[in-house]
Rosetta silent file (secondary structure, phi, psi, omega in degrees, C-alpha in Angstrom):
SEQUENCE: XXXXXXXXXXXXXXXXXXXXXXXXXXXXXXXXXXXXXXXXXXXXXXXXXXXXXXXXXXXXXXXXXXXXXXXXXXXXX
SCORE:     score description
SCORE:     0.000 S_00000001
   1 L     0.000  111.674 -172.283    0.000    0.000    0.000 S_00000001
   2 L   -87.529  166.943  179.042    1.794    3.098   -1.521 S_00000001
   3 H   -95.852  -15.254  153.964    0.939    6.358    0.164 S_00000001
   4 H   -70.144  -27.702  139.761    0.554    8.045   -3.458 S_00000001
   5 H   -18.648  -53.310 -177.076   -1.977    5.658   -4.097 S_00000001
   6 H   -55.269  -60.989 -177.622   -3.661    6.304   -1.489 S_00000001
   7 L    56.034   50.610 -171.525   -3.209   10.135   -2.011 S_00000001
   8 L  -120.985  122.939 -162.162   -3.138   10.205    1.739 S_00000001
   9 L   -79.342  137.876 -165.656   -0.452   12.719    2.570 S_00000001
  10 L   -84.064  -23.204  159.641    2.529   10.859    4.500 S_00000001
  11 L   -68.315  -47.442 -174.421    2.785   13.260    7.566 S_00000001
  12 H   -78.878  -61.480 -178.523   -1.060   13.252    8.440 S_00000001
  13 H   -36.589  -23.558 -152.888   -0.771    9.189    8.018 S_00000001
  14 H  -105.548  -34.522 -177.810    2.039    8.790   10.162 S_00000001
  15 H   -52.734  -22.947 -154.990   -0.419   12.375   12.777 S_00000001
  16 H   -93.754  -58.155  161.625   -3.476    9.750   12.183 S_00000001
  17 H   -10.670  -61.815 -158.519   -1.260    6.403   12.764 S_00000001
  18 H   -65.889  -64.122  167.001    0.013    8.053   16.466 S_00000001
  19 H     7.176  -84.626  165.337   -3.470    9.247   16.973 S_00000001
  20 H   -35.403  -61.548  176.727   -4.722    6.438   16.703 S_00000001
  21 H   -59.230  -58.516  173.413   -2.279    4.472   18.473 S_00000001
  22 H   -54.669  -58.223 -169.356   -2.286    6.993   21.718 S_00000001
  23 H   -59.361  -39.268  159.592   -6.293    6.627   22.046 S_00000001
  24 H   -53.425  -56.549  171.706   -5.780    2.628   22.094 S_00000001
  25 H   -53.648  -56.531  158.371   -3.421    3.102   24.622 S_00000001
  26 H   -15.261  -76.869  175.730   -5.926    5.506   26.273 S_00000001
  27 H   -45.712  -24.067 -154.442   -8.418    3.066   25.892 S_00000001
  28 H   -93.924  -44.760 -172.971   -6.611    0.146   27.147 S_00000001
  29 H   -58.940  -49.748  155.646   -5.416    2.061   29.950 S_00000001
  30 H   -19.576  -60.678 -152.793   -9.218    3.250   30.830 S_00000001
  31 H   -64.479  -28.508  173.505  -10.183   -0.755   30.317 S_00000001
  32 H   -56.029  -44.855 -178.166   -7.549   -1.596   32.916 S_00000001
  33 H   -62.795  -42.365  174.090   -8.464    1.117   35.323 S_00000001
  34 H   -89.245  -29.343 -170.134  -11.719   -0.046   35.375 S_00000001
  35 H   -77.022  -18.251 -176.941  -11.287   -3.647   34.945 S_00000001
  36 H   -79.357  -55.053  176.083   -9.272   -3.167   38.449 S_00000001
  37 H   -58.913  -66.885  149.345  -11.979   -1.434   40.037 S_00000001
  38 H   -39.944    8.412  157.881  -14.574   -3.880   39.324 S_00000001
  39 H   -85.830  -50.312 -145.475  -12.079   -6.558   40.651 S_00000001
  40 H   -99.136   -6.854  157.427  -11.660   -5.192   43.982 S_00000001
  41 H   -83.423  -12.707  154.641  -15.052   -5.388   45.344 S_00000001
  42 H   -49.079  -46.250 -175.944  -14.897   -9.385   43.579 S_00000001
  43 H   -67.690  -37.323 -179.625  -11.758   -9.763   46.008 S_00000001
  44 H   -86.583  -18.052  156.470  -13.110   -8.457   48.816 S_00000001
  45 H   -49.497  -44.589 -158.103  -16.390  -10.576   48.244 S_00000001
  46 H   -59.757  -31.014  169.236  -14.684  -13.490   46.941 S_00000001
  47 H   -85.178  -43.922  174.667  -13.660  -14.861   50.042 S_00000001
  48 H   -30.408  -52.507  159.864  -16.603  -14.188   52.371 S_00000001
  49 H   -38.792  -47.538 -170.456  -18.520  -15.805   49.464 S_00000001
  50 H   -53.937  -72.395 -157.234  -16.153  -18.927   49.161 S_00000001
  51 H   -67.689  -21.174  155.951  -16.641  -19.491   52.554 S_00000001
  52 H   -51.366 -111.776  167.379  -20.535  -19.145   52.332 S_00000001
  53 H    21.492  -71.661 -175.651  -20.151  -21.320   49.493 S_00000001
  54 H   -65.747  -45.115 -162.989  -18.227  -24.013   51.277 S_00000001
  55 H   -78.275  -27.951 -167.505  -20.501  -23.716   54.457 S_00000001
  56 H  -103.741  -59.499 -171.079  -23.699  -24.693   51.668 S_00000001
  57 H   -51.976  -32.667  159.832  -21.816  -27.477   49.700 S_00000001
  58 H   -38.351  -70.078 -176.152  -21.579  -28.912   53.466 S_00000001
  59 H   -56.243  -46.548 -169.096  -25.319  -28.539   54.353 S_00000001
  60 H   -63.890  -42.186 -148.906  -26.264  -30.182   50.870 S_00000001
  61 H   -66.445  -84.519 -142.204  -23.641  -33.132   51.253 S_00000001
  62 H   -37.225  -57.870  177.645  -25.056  -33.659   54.735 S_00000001
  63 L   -86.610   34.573  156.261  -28.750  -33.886   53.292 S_00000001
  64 L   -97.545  -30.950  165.725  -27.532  -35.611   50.681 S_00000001
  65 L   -67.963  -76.807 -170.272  -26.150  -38.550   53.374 S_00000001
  66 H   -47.330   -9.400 -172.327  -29.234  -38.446   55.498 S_00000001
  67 H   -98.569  -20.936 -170.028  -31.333  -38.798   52.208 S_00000001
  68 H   -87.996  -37.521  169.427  -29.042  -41.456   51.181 S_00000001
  69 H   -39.455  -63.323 -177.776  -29.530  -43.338   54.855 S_00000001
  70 H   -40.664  -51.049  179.803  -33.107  -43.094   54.470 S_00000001
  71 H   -49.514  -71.553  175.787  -33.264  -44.702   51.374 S_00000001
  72 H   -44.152  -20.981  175.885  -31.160  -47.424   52.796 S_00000001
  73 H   -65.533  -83.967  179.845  -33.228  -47.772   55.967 S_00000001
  74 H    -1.366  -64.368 -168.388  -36.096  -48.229   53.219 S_00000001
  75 H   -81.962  -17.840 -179.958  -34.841  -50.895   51.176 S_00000001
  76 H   -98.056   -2.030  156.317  -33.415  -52.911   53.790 S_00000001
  77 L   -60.195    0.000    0.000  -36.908  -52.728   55.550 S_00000001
């Protein structure tokens, strides 16, 4: 791709190029900025959560054994 082809003047290509190029960093830097912020109430959640979490996968396994007893009382009746 020649730049007389083009007939896109080789200074404002290289002005549009950085342009360009700054506002993607811009952006990326924004997406970061933000993607960090919306992390840190996940971190401070994540464990409190976990440990819910863990505390429920208990209570099911537990009624999942007494439901499994039961049965067995059942069949061996």
């Amino acid at each position: 791709m020649d730049n007389q082809v083009l007939g896109i003047h080789p200074i404002l290509k290289t002005n549009c190029e950085h342009l360009l190029v700054s506002v993607l960093t811009g952006l990326n830097l924004v997406g970061v900025v933000l993607g960090a912020i919306q992390m840190v109430p996940y971190y401070i959640y994540w464990p409190l959560e976990r440990r819910r979490a863990v505390r429920g996968q208990w209570r099911i396994a537990g009624h999942r054994i007494t439901h499994v007893q039961k049965r067995w009382r059942c069949s061996i009746h």
